[in-house]
C-alpha positions in Angstrom: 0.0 0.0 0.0 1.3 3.5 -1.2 1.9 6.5 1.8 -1.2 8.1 0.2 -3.3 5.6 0.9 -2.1 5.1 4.3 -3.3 8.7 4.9 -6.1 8.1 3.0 -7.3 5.4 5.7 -6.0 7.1 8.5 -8.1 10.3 7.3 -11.4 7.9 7.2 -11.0 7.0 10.6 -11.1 10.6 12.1 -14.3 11.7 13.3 -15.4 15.4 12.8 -15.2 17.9 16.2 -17.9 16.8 18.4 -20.1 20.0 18.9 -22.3 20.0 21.8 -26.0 20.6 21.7 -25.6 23.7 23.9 -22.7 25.2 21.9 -24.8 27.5 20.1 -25.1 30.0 23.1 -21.3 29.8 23.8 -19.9 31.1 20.5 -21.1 33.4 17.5 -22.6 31.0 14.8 -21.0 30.4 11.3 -22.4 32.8 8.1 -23.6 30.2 6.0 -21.7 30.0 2.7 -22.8 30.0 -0.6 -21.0 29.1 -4.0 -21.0 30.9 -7.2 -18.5 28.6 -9.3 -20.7 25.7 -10.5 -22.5 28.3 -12.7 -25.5 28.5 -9.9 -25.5 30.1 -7.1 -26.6 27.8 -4.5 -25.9 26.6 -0.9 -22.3 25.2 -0.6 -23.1 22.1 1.5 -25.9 20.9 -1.2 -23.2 21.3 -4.1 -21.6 17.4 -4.9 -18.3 18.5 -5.9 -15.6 19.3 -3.7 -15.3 23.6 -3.1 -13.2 25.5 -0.9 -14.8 28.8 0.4 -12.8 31.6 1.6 -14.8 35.1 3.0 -11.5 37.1 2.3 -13.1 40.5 2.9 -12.8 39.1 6.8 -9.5 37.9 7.3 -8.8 41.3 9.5 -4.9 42.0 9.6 -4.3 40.3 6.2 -1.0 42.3 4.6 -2.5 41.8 0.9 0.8 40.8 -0.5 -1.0 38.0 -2.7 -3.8 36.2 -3.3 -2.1 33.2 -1.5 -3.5 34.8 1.7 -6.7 32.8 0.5 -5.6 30.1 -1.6 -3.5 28.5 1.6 -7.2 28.4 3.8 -8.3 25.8 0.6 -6.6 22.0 0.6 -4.8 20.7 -3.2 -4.3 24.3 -3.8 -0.7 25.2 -3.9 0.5 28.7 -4.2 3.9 30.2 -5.0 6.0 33.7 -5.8 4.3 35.9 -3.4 7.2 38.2 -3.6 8.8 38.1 -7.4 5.8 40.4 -8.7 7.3 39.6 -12.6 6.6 36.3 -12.9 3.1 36.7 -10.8 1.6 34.6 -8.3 1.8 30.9 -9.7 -1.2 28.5 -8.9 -1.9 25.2 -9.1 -4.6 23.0 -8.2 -4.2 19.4 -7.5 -0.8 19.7 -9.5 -2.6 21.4 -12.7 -0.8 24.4 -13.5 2.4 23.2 -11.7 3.7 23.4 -15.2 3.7 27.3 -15.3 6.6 29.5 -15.1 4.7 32.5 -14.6 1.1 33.0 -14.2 -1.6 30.4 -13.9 -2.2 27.8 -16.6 -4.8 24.9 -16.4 -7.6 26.6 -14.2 -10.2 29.0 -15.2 -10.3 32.3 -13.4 -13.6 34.2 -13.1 -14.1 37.8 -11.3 -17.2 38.9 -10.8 -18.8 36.6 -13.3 -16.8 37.7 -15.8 -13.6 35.7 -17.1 -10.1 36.6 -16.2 -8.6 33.7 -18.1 -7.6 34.5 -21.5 -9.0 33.2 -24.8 -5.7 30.3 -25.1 -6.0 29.3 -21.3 -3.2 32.0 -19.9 -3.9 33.8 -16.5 -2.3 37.0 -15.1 -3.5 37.7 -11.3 -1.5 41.2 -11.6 -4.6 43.4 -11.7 -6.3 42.1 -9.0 -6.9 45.1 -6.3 -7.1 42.8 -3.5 -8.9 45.1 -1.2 -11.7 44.8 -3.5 -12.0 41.1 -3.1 -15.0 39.5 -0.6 -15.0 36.0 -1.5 -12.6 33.2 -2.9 -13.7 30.0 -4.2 -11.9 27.1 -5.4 -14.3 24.6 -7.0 -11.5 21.5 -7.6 -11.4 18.8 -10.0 -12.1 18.8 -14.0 -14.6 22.0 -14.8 -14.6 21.5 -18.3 -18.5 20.7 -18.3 -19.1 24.2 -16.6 -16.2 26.4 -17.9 -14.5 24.8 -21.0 -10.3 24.9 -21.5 -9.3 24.1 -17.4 -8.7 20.6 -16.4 -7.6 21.6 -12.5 -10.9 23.3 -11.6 -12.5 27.2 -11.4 -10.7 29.8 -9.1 -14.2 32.6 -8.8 -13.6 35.3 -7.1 -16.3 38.3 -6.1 -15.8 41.2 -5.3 -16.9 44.5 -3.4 -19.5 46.7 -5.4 -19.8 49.7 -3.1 -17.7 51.2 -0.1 -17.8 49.0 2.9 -18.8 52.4 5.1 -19.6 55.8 4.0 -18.2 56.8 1.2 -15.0 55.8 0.6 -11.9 54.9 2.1 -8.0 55.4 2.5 -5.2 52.7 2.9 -1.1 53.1 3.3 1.5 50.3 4.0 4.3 50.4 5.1 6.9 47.7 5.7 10.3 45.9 5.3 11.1 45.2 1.9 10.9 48.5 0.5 6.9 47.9 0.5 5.0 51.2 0.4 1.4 51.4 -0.6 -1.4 54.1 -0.8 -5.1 53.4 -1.7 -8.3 55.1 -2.2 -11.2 54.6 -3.1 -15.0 56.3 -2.9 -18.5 55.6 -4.2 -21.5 55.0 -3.0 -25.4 53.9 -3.4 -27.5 56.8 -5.4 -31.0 55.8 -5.9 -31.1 53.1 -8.2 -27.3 53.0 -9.4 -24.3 52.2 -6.7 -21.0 52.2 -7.7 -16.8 52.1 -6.6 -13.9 53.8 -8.0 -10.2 52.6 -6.9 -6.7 53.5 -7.4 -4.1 51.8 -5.8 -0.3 52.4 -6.1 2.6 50.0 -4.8 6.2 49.9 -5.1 8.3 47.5 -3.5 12.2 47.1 -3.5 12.5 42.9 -2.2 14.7 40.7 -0.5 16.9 40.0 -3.5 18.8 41.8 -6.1 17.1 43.4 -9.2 13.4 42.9 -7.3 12.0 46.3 -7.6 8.6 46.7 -8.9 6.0 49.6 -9.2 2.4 49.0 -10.1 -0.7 51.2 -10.6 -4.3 49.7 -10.4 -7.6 51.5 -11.1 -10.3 49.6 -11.1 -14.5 50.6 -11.4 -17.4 49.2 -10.0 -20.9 50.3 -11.2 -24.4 48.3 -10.4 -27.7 49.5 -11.9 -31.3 48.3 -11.5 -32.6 48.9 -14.4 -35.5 46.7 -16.6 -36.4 44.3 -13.7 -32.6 43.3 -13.7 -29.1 44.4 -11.9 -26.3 45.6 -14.9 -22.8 45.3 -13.4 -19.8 47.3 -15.2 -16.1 46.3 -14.2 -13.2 48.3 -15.2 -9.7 47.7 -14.2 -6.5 49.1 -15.6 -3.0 48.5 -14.9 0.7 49.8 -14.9 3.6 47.4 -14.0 7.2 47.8 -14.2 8.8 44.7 -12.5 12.5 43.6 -12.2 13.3 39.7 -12.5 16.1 38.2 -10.3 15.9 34.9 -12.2 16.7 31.5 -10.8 20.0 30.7 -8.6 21.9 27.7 -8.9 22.4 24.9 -5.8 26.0 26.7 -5.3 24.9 30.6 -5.5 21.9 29.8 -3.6 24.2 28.3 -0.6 26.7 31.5 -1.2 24.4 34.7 -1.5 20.7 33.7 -1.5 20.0 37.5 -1.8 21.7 38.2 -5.4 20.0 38.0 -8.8 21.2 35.7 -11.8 24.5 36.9 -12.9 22.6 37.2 -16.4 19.7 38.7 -14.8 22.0 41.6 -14.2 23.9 41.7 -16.9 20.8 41.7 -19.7 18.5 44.1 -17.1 15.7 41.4 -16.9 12.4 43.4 -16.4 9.1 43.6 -17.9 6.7 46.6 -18.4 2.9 45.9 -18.7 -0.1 48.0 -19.6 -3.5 47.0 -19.5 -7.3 47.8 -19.9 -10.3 45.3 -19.3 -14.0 46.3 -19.3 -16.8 43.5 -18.4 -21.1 44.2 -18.4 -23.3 41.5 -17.3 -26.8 41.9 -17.1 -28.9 39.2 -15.1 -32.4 39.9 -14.7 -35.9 37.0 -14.6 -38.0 35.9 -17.2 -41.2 34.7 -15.1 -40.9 33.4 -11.8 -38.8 30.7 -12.8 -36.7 31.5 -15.2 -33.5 33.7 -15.3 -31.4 34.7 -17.8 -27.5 36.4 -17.7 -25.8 38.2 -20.6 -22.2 39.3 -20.3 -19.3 40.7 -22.7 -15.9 41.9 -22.1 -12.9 43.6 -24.3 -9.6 44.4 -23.2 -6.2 44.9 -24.3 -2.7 44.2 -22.7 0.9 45.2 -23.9 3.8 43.7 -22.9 7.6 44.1 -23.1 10.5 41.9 -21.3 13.7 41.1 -21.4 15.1 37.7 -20.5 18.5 36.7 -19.4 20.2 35.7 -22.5 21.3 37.0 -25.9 19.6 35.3 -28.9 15.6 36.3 -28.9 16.5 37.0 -25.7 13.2 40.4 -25.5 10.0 39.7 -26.5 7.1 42.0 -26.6 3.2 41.8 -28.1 0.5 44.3 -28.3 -2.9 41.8 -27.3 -6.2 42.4 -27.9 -9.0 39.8 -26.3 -12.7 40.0 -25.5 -15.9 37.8 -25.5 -19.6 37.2 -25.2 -22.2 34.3 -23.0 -25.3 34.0 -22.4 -26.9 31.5 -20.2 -30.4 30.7 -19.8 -31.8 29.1 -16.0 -35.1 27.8 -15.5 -36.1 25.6 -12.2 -38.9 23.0 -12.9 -40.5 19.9 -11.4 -40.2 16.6 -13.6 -39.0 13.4 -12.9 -39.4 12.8 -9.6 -37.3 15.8 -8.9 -37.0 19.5 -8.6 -34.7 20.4 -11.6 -32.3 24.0 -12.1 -31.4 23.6 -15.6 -29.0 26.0 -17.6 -28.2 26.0 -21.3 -25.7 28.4 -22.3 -22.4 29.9 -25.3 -19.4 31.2 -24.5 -17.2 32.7 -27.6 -13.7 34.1 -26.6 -11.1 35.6 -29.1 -7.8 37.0 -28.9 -4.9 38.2 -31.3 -1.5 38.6 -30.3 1.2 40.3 -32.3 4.3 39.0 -31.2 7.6 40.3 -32.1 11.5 38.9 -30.2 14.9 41.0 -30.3 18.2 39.8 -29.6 19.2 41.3 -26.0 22.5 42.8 -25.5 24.2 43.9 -22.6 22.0 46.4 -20.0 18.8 45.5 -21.7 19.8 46.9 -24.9 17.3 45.6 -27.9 19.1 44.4 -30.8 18.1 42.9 -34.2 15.1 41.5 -34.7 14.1 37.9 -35.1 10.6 37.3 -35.1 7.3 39.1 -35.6 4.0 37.1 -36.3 0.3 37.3 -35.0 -0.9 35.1 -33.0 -4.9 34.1 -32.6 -7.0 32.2 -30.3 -10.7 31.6 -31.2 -13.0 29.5 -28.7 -16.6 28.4 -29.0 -18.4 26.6 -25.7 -21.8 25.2 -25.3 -22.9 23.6 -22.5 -26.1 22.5 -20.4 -26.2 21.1 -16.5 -29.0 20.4 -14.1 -28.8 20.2 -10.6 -31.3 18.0 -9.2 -33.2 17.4 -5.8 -34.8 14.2 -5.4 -36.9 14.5 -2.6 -34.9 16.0 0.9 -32.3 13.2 0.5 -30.8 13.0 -2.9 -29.4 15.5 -4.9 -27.9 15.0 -8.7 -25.5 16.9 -10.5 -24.8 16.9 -14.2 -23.0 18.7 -16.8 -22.4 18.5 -20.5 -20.2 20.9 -22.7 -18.5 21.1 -26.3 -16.0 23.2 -27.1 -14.4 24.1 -30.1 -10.4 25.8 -30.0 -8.5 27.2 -33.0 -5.2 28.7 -32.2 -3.2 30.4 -35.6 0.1 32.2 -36.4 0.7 34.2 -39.1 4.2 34.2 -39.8 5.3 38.2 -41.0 9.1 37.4 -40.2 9.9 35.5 -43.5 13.5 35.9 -43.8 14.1 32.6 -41.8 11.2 30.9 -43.6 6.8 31.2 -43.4 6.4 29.3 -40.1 2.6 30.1 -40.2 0.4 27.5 -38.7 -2.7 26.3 -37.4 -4.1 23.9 -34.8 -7.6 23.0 -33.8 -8.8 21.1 -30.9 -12.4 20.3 -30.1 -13.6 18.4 -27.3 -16.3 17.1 -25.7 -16.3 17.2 -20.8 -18.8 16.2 -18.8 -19.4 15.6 -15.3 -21.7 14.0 -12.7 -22.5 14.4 -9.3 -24.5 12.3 -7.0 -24.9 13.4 -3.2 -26.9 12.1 -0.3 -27.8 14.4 2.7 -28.4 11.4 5.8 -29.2 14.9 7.6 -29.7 18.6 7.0 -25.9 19.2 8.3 -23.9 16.5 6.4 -23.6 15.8 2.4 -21.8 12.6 1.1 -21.1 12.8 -2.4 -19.3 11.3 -5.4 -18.4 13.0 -8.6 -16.7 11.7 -11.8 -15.7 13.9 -14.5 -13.8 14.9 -17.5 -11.6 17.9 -18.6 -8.5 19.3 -20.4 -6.5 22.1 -20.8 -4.7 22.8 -24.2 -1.4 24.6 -24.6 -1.6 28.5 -24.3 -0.5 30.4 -27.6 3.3 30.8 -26.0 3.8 27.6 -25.0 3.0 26.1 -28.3 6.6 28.0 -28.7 8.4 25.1 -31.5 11.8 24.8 -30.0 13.6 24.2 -33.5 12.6 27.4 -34.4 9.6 30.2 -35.2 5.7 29.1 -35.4 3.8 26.2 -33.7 5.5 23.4 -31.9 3.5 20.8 -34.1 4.0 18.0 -31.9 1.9 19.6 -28.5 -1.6 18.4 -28.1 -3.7 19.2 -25.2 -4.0 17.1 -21.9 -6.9 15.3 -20.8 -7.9 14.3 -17.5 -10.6 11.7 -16.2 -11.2 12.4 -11.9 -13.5 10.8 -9.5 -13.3 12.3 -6.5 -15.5 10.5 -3.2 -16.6 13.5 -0.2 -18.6 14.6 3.0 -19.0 17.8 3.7 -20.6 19.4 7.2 -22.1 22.7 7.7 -23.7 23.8 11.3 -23.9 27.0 13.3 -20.2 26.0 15.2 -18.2 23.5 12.2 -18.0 23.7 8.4 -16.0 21.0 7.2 -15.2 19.2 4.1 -13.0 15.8 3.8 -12.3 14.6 0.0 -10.7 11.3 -1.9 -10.1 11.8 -5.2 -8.3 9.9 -8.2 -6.8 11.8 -11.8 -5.4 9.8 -14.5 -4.0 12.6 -17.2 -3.5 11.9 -20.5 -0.9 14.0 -22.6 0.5 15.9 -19.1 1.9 19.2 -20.3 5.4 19.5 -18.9 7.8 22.3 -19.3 11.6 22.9 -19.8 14.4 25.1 -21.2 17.2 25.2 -23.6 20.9 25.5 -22.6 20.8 28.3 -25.3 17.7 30.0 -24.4 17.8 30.0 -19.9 14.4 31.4 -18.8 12.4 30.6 -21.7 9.9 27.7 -21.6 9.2 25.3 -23.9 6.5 22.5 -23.3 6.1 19.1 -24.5 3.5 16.0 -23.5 4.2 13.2 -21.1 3.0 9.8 -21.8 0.3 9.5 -19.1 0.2 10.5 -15.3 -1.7 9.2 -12.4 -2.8 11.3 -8.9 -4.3 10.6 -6.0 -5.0 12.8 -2.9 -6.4 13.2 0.4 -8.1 17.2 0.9 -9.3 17.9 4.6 -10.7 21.1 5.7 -12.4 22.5 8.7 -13.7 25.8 10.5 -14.5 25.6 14.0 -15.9 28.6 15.9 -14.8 26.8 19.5 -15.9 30.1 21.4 -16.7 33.7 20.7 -13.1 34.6 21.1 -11.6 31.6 19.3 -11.8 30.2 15.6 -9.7 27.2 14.4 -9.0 27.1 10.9 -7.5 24.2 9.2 -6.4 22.7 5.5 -4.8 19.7 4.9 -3.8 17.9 1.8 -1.6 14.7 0.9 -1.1 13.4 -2.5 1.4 11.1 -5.0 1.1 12.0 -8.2 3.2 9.9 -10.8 4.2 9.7 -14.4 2.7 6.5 -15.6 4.1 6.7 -18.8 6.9 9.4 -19.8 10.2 8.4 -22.6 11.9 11.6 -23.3 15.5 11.8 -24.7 16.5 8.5 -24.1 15.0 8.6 -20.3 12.3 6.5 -19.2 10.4 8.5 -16.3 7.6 6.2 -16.1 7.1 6.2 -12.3 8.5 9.1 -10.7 7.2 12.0 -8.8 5.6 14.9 -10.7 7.8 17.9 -10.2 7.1 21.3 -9.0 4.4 20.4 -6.2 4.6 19.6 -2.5 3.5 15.9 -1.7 1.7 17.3 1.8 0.5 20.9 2.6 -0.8 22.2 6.5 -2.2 25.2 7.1 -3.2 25.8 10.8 -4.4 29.5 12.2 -5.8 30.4 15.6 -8.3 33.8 15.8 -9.0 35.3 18.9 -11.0 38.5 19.2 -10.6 39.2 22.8 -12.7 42.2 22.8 -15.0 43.9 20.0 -13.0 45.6 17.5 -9.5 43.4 18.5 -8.5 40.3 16.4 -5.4 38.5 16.5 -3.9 35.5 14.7 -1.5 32.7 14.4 -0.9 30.8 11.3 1.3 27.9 10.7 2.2 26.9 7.2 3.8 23.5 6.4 4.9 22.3 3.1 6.6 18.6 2.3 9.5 18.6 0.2 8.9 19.1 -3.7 11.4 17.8 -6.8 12.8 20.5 -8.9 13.2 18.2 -12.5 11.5 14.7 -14.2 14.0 12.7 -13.4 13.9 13.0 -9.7 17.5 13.7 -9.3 16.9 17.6 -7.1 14.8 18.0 -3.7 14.0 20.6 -2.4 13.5 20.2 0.9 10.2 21.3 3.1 9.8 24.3 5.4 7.6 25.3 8.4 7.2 28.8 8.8 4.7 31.1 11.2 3.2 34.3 10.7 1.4 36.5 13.2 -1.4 39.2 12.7 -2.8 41.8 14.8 -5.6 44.3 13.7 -8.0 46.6 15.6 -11.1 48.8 14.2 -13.0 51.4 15.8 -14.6 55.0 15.2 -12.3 58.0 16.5 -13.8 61.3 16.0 -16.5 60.1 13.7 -14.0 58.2 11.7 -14.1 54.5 11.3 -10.0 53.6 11.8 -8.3 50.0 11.2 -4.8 49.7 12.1 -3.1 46.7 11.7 0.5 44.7 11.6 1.7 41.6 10.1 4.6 39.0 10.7 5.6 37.0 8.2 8.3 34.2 8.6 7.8 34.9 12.5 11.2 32.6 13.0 13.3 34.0 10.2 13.7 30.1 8.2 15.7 29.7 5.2 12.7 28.6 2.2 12.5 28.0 -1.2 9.6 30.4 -1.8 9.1 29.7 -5.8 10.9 26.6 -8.1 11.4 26.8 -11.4 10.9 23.4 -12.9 13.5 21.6 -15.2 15.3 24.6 -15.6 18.7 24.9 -17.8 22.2 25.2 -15.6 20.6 24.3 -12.3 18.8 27.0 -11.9 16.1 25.7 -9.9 15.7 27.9 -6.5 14.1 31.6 -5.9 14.8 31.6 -2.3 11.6 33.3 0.2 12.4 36.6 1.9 13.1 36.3 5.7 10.9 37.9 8.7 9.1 40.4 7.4 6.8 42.8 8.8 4.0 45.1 6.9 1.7 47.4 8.6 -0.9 49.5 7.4 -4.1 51.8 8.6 -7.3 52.2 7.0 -9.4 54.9 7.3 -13.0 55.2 6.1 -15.0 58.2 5.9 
C-alpha cells in the first residue's frame, strides 16, 4: 500500500469535532456560505463537488501581499512567488498548473462573473486590487462541463461593489522590503445606481537583487437596476514595471541567496505591462422561474521583457481579447425531482502580435528575429441540471463542447513562413450524486472529464519560429469521493479523489535560451490525494481554521531523450501541505492571529534527481477597528516568517544550468491603517 493511501485510511477514521447541543449559546454561529463557481448560485453544503470557500473580505490584519492569503485556507491548492511580482503569483490546483513559469495555466479564473482567463488558457493575477475582493472559491477537479479549456478546476472570485462604510476609504502600508502602498477609493449607493472607483499604487524594492517593482491599479465598479434586472460594469487598468532576479543555482543559492542571476543583471531582466479590461453582465428573470445572464468583455494588454540571455533574448506583443455568454436558468419539477437547468455559449477571441529581439548587454534591444500574429478563437456550449430528489438526494450533471483554434501568421519571413494552425475540439462532462443522511452532512461522489490545451506561448516550437507541431492538449478523467458538514459552530469538508491525465503538459528550457519555456507532452500520469478542511468557531473569542492535503502524483508513462520516467514524482508540487491558524477576538474591534504553514518537500526536474527540501514557517497578525472622532479607523500589523527560516519560496521546474531555486524573503513585517470616511 502507497503513503497516500495510508493517509487516506488514516483520514477515514477521524471523526469530525464533536459540537455540543448547547454550543450554540457559547460562540457566535457560522455565516452560512454560498457558491458561485458551478455556474449557480446555491448553498455550498448541497453542491456534490468538492469547493473550498474563503470570506476574504474578513481575514482582519491580512497584509495583501497576494492572493495566496486565500488560496493557503483551501486544501490541493498550492501557491507560489508571493514576492517576485514579474513572474506573478503561480497557482496550481491538484498539480494542474504546476507546469507554469509565470502565471496560472490549467484553471479558469472568473471575477465577478466575468472571465479573467484569456482566450488560449493563460492567466495573469497582476490586476487584481485585492482590497476589493469579498470571497474566494476554489471549485477542484475537472470544470470543463461548466467552464470549457481548465482541467484543474475554477478559481471565482467576487468582489466588493460599493464602499464598505460611508463613502469611501484610504489605505497606506508600510513595511520591510521597501513595501510602500497608498489606496483610495470612494463611491456609493444613489437611488437606483451604486458604484466604486479605486486607485491603488505599490512599489516595492524585495529581498533579493534586481526585485524592484511599481504597479498602478484602477479599477470601477458600477451596479444599476434597471429593466427588472441588476447591470454590473467592471473596469480595471494596470501599470507594471517589474524587475526579474531569475533562478539561482544549488552553489549561488548556498553563497548569497539575496543576489539576482548573474545574467539577470547583466541583460537588465524586467518587464513593463499595460492593461485595460471592461466587463457588463446583465442578469435579470424571465417569469418566476426563469433567469437569464448576458455578459461581454474587451480588453487589451501590452507587454515588453527582457530575458537573461542573448539570442531572442526580448520579446514584446500588443494583445487584444474580449468575448460574449449568455446563459439561460429555468427551475422545474419533472422526474421525480425538482430540476435548475441552464443551457448556455461562450465565444472568446484574442490576437497577439508578437515580435523577439536579440538582447544585449543592460537590456539593450538588438536585431530582430521574429514578428507574427498570434490568434485564439474559442466556441463553448454547454447544459447542466442540478437536481433534488426529494430532501435526500441530490444530482449533479453537466455536459459541454467546445471548439479551439489557435493560428500564427508568420510576417518574419526571412528565416522561412512558419505560419500555422491547430484546432482542438472536445467534448467534458461531469456527474455528481450526493446524499444528505441529515440537514448538516452531504456525502457525495463525482466523476468527470476535462482538459486544458497549450496556451499560444507555450505552443513556442523549440527548433525554431511558429507552432511546436508535436503539442496536443491534456486530458484528465477524476473521480473524487466526499462529505462535507455545515452547522452554526463547524463547516468541514474531507475529499478522496483519483486523476489519470493523458498528454501531461510539462515544461523545460534550452541550454541556449535559460528562462524561456518550452512544453512538451508526457506519456500519461496518475494522482491521487487526500483534501481535509475545517472551520470551527470553539468560542466567541476563538476560531480554528485548518487545511490539509496529501497526494502522489506519478508519471505512468513518460520516454523523453532517451530517459524512461515512467514512475517518478511529478515535479514542482509539495506531496503534503498544512495550514493551521488560531483567531482570537478578545474584545469587540480586536482580532489576533496565528498561522502555521507547512509544506513537504517538492522535486525540482522529471528525473527526480533535485529535492527541495520542506519548510515550516509562522506568521502573526494583529488588527484593531473602531470609530475615532466620527472616523471608522483600522490599524493593523503583520509577521511574516515569525522565525526567520531559510525557504524555497518559488521553483522553477526543469530549468537549464541548475537554476532551480528563488529563495523566500526572511521575517518580514507590513503594517498599514485604513481609514473610512
Amino acid at each position: 500500500m502507497t503513503a497516500a493511501r495510508w493517509h487516506l485510511a488514516l483520514l477515514l477514521c477521524l471523526p469530525l469535532p464533536a459540537v455540543a447541543a448547547d454550543d450554540s449559546e457559547a460562540a457566535t454561529p457560522l455565516s452560512t456560505v454560498e457558491v458561485r463557481s458551478p455556474r449557480l448560485t446555491t448553498p455550498w453544503r448541497e453542491m456534490p463537488a468538492s469547493i473550498g470557500v474563503v470570506e476574504a473580505g474578513q481575514l482582519a490584519g491580512a497584509p495583501g501581499l497576494a492572493l495566496d492569503e486565500s488560496l493557503n485556507r483551501i486544501p490541493g491548492v498550492y501557491a507560489q512567488n508571493r514576492y517576485n511580482l514579474n513572474q506573478g503569483l503561480r497557482v496550481s490546483i491538484r498539480g494542474f498548473g504546476s507546469r507554469a513559469s509565470f502565471g496560472t495555466r490549467g484553471i479558469r479564473v472568473m471575477v465577478d462573473d466575468i472571465p479573467l482567463t484569456n482566450p488560449d488558457g493563460q492567466t495573469d493575477l497582476d490586476a487584481l486590487d485585492l482590497a476589493l475582493v469579498e470571497q474566494v472559491e476554489v471549485l477542484r477537479g475537472p470544470a470543463s462541463a461548466l467552464y470549457g479549456n481548465g482541467a484543474g478546476g475554477v478559481l471565482f472570485i467576487t468582489t466588493r461593489a460599493l464602499p464598505e462604510a460611508g463613502l469611501g476609504r484610504l489605505d497606506v502600508v508600510a513595511g520591510e522590503l521597501g513595501e510602500r502602498r497608498i489606496r483610495g477609493e470612494i463611491g456609493g449607493q444613489f437611488g437606483d445606481i451604486g458604484g466604486l472607483l479605486s486607485l491603488a499604487h505599490r512599489e516595492v524594492d524585495g529581498h533579493r537583487e534586481n526585485m524592484a517593482a511599481d504597479s498602478l491599479i484602477g479599477s470601477g465598479r458600477l451596479a444599476w437596476q434597471v429593466g427588472g434586472g441588476t447591470l454590473r460594469a467592471v473596469v480595471q487598468t494596470l501599470e507594471i514595471d517589474a524587475q526579474d532576479p531569475g533562478g539561482l543555482n544549488l552553489n549561488e543559492l548556498q553563497a548569497t541567496p539575496g543576489a539576482a542571476n548573474p545574467n539577470a543583471l547583466r541583460f537588465a531582466t524586467a518587464e513593463a505591462i499595460e492593461q485595460q479590461r471592461l466587463g457588463l453582465s446583465y442578469v435579470a428573470g424571465l417569469g418566476a422561474r426563469t433567469d437569464y445572464r448576458l455578459r461581454s468583455w474587451v480588453g487589451e494588454r501590452d507587454f515588453a521583457n527582457s530575458l537573461p540571455f542573448a539570442g531572442g533574448g526580448q520579446s514584446a506583443f500588443e494583445r487584444s481579447l474580449g468575448g460574449l455568454g449568455a446563459q439561460l436558468d429555468h427551475r422545474l419539477q419533472a422526474l421525480g425531482g425538482l430540476h435548475r437547468l441552464s443551457v448556455g455559449i461562450d465565444f472568446e477571441t484574442q490576437t497577439d502580435t508578437r515580435s523577439r529581439f536579440n538582447n544585449g548587454d543592460g537590456g539593450v534591444r538588438g536585431e530582430q528575429t521574429l514578428l507574427q500574429d498570434e490568434k485564439a478563437e474559442s466556441l463553448g456550449l454547454f447544459v447542466s441540471d442540478q437536481v433534488a430528489l426529494g430532501e435526500a438526494w441530490v444530482l449533479a450533471a453537466g455536459l459541454r463542447y467546445d471548439d479551439l483554434t489557435l493560428s500564427v501568421d508568420d510576417a518574419f519571413l526571412a528565416d522561412g513562413d512558419d505560419s500555422g494552425r491547430r484546432r482542438f475540439d472536445k467534448t467534458s462532462y461531469n456527474l455528481g450524486l450526493g446524499y444528505r443522511p441529515d440537514p448538516q452532512r452531504l456525502i457525495f461522489v463525482r466523476y468527470g472529464s476535462g482538459f486544458e490545451s497549450p496556451a499560444n506561448n507555450e505552443l513556442a516550437n523549440p527548433d525554431g519560429g511558429g507552432f511546436n507541431p508535436a503539442l496536443q492538449p491534456a486530458e484528465a478523467d477524476n473521480l473524487e469521493l466526499g462529505l462535507k458538514h455545515e452547522s452554526p459552530q463547524l463547516r468541514a469538508e474531507l475529499v478522496l479523489y483519483a486523476i489519470r491525465n493523458e498528454g501531461e503538459l510539462v515544461r523545460f528550457e534550452l541550454d541556449n535560451q535559460p528562462g524561456r519555456s518550452f512544453y512538451r507532452n508526457a506519456g500519461a500520469s496518475d494522482r491521487q490525494g487526500v483534501e481535509l478542511s475545517a472551520i470551527w468557531q470553539v468560542a466567541d473569542p476563538l476560531t480554528l481554521s485548518l487545511s490539509y492535503s496529501v497526494n502522489d502524483y506519478r508519471f505512468r508513462q513518460y520516454q523523453v531523450d532517451g530517459n524512461d520516467f515512467g514512475g517518478n514524482v511529478l515535479p514542482g508540487t509539495p506531496r503534503q501541505q498544512l495550514f493551521a491558524e488560531a483567531a482570537w477576538q478578545p474584545r469587540p474591534g480586536w482580532t489576533a492571529r496565528l498561522q502555521g504553514v507547512a509544506l513537504d518537500r517538492v522535486l525540482a526536474d522529471d528525473a527526480n534527481t533535485v529535492r527541495v527540501a520542506g519548510y515550516v514557517v509562522a506568521n502573526a497578525r494583529l488588527a484593531w477597528s473602531g470609530v475615532v472622532g466620527g472616523l471608522q479607523l483600522s490599524p493593523w500589523l503583520a509577521a511574516n516568517n515569525l522565525f526567520d527560516i531559510d525557504y524555497i519560496e518559488n521553483l522553477r521546474v526543469n530549468a537549464g544550468f541548475g537554476r532551480y531555486y528563488e529563495p523566500a524573503a526572511g521575517r518580514t513585517v507590513v503594517g498599514g491603517l485604513s481609514l473610512r470616511f
